[in-house]
C-alpha positions as CSV (number, residue, x, y, z in Angstrom):
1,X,8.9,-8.8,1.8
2,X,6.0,-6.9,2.5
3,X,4.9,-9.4,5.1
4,X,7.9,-7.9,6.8
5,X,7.2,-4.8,7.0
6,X,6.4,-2.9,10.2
7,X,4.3,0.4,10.0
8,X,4.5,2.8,13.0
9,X,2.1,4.8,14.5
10,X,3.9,7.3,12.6
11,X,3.5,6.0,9.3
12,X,7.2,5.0,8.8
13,X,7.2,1.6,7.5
14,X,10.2,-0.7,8.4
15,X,11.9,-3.8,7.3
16,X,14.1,-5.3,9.6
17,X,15.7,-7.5,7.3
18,X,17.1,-4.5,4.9
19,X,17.3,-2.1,7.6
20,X,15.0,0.2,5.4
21,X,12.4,2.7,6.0
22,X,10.1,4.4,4.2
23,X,7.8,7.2,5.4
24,X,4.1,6.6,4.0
25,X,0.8,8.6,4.4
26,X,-2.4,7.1,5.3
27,X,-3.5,5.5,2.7
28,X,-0.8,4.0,1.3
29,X,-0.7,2.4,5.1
30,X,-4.8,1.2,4.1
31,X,-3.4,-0.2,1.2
32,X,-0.8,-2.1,2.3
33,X,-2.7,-3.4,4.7
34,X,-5.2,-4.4,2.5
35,X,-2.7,-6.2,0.5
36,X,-1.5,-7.9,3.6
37,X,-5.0,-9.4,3.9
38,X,-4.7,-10.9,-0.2
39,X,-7.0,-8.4,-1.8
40,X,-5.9,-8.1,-5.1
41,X,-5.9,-4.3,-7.0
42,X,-9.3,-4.5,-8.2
43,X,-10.5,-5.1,-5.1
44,X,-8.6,-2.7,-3.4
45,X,-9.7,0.1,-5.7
46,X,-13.5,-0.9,-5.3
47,X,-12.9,-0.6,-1.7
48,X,-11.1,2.6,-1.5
49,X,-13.4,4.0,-4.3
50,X,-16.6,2.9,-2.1
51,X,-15.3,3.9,1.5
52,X,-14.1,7.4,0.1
53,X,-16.5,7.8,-2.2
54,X,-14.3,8.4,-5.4
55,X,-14.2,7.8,-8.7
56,X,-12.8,4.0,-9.8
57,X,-10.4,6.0,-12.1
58,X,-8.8,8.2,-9.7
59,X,-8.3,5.6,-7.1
60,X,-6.6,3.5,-9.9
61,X,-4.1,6.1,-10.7
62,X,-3.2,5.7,-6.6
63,X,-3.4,2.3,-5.9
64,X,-1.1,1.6,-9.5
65,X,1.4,4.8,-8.8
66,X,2.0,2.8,-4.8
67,X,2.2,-0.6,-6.3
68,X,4.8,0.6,-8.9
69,X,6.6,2.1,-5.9
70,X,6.2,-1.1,-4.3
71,X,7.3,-2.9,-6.6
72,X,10.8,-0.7,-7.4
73,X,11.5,-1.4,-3.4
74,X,11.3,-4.9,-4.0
75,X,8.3,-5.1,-1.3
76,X,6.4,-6.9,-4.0
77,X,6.5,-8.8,-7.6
């Protein structure tokens, strides 16, 4: 599903198919758009840790709390 989404200059992410939106900030938008590439969580954090120069640890708490949300949307397994 998340291949389906659409994210808006806006940051309100559609699906189409469920007729669904969600409204998102920015980086759960860099996130999902890393995960529309195949990065995989690690990978993601390091990234996000690296380009905003944060600690692994907090990122991790972010990047699991969205993918939980994710997740319970059925946007992902």
């Amino acid at each position: 599903m998340l291949n389906q989404l659409i994210i808006d200059e806006n940051n309100m992410g559609y699906i189409p198919s469920m007729g669904s939106s969600f409204q998102m900030n920015e980086t759960a938008k860099e996130i999902i758009s890393y995960l529309k590439n195949g990065d995989d969580k690690d990978t993601i954090i390091l990234k996000l840790a690296e380009k905003y120069n944060q600690n692994e640890n907090d990122i991790f708490i972010d990047v699991s709390d969205l993918l939980t949300k994710l997740r319970i949307y059925g946007l992902i397994k």
